[in-house]
C-alpha positions as CSV (number, residue, x, y, z in Angstrom):
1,X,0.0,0.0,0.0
2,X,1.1,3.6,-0.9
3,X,2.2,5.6,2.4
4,X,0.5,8.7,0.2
5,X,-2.9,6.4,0.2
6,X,-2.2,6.3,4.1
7,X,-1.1,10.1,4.7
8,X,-3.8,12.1,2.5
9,X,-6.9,11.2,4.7
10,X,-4.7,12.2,8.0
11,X,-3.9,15.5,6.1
12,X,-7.5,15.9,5.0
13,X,-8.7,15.5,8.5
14,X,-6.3,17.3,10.4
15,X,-7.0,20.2,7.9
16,X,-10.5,19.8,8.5
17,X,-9.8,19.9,11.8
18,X,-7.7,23.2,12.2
19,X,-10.3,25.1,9.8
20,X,-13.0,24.1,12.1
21,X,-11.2,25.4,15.1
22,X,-10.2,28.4,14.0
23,X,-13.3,29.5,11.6
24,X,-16.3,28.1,13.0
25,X,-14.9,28.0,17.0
26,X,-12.1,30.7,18.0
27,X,-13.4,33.3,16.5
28,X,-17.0,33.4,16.7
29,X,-16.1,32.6,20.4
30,X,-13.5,35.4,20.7
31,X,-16.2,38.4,19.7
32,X,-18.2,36.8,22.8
33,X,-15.5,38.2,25.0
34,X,-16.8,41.4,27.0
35,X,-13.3,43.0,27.5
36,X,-11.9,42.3,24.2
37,X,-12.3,45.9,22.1
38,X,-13.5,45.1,18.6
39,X,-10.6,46.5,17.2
40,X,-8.3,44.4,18.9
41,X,-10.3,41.2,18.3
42,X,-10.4,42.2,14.5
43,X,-6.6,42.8,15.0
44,X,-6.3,39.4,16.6
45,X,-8.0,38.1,13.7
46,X,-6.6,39.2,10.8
47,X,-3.0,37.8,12.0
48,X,-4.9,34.4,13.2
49,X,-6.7,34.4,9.4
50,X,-3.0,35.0,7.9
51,X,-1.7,32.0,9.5
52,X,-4.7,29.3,8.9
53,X,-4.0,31.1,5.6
54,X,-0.1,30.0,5.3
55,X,-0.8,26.9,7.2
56,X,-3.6,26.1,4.4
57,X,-1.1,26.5,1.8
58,X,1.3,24.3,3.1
59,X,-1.4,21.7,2.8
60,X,-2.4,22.6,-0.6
61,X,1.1,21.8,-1.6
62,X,0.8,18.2,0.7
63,X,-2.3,17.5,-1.1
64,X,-1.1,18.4,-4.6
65,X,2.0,15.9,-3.9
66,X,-0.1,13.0,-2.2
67,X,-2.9,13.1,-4.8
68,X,0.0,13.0,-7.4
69,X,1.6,10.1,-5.7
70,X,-1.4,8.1,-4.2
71,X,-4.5,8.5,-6.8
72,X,-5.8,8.2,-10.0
73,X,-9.2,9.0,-9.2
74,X,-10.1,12.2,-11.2
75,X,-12.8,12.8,-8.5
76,X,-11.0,12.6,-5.8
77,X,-7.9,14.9,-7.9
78,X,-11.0,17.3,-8.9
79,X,-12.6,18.1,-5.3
80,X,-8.5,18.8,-4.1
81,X,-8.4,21.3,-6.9
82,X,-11.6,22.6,-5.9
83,X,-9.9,23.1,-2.4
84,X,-6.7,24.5,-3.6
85,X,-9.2,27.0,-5.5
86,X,-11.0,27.7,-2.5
87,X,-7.2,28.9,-0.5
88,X,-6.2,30.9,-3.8
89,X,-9.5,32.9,-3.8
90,X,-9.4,33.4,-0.3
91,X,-5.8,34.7,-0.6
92,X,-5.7,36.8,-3.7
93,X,-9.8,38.1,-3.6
94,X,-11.1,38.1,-0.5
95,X,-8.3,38.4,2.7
96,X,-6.8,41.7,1.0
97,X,-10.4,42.9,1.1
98,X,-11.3,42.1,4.6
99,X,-7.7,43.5,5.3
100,X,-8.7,46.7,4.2
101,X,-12.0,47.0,6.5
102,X,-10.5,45.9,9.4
103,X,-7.8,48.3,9.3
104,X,-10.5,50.9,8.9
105,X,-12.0,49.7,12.4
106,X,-8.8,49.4,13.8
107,X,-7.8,52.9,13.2
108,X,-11.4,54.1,14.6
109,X,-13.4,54.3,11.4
110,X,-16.5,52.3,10.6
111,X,-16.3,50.5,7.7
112,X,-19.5,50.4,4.9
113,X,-21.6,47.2,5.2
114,X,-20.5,44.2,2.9
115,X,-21.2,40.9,2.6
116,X,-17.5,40.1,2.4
117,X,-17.7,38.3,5.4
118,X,-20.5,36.2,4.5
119,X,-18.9,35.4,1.4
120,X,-15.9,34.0,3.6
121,X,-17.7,32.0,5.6
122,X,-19.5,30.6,2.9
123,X,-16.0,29.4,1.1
124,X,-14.7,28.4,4.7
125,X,-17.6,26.1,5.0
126,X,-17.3,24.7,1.3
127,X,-14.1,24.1,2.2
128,X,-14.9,22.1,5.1
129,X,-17.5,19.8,3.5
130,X,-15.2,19.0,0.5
131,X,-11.9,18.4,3.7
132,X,-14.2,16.4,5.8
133,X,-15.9,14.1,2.6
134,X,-12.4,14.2,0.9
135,X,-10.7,13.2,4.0
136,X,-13.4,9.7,4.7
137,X,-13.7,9.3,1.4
138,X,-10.0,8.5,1.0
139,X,-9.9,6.7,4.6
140,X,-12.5,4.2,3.4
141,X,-10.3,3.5,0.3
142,X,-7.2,3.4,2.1
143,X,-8.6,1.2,4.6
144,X,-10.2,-0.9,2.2
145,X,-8.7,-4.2,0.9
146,X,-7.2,-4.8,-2.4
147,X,-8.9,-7.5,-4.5
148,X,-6.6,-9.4,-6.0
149,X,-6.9,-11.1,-9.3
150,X,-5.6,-14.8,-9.2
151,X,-5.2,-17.0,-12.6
152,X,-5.8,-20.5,-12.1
């Protein structure tokens, strides 16, 4: 059995894992804190978001090398494209946007409603269905036996 078979599920998971954490847990929890000033949570955030961020494209290249070594499956190669998309247009499109509001709070102002943030959370969640299917999917074929074909 390929080792790349074995360490794309873990990768998926973990991934999954960390997103979860940090998107859908630490920082909807951090705004619940009384004496944290919105600008210094947003602060907070936008160095936590630019980590995940780095940390997400160390995995993107993972995933781009294990899907390389340990698949032939063009779904499985299509919904890891779909979340190496999902990083770039966070990265390029939509963290330099957010950047830009939340330096506005930070430096007092009040920045113009957007659904920026929606958007965001709506790619973060994508993102986590495709990890979390990706990542079982992949575990139930690692995990699965080989058949093997025997001539009599």
């Amino acid at each position: 059995m390929s080792y790349a078979r074995l360490y794309l599920p873990a990768l998926l998971l973990f991934w999954a894992g960390l997103l979860f954490g940090v998107s859908f847990l630490a920082t909807p929890v951090k705004f619940q804190a009384p004496s944290l000033a919105l600008s210094v949570g947003i602060d907070v955030g936008r160095y936590t978001f630019l980590w995940l961020n780095r940390l997400e494209w160390a995995g993107v290249v993972l995933l781009a090398f294990l899907l390389w070594r340990g698949t032939r499956s063009l779904s499985v190669r299509v919904a890891g494209a779909a979340i190496a998309l999902i990083v770039a247009a966070e990265t390029w499109w939509l963290l330099p946007l957010l950047d830009e509001r939340a330096q506005i709070v930070i430096e007092g102002g009040e920045a113009p409603p957007s659904r920026l943030h929606q958007v965001y959370i709506a790619l973060d969640l994508a993102e986590l269905i495709l990890l979390l299917g990706l990542g079982f999917a992949t575990l139930y074929l690692a995990a699965r036996p080989k058949v093997q074909v025997t001539q009599s």
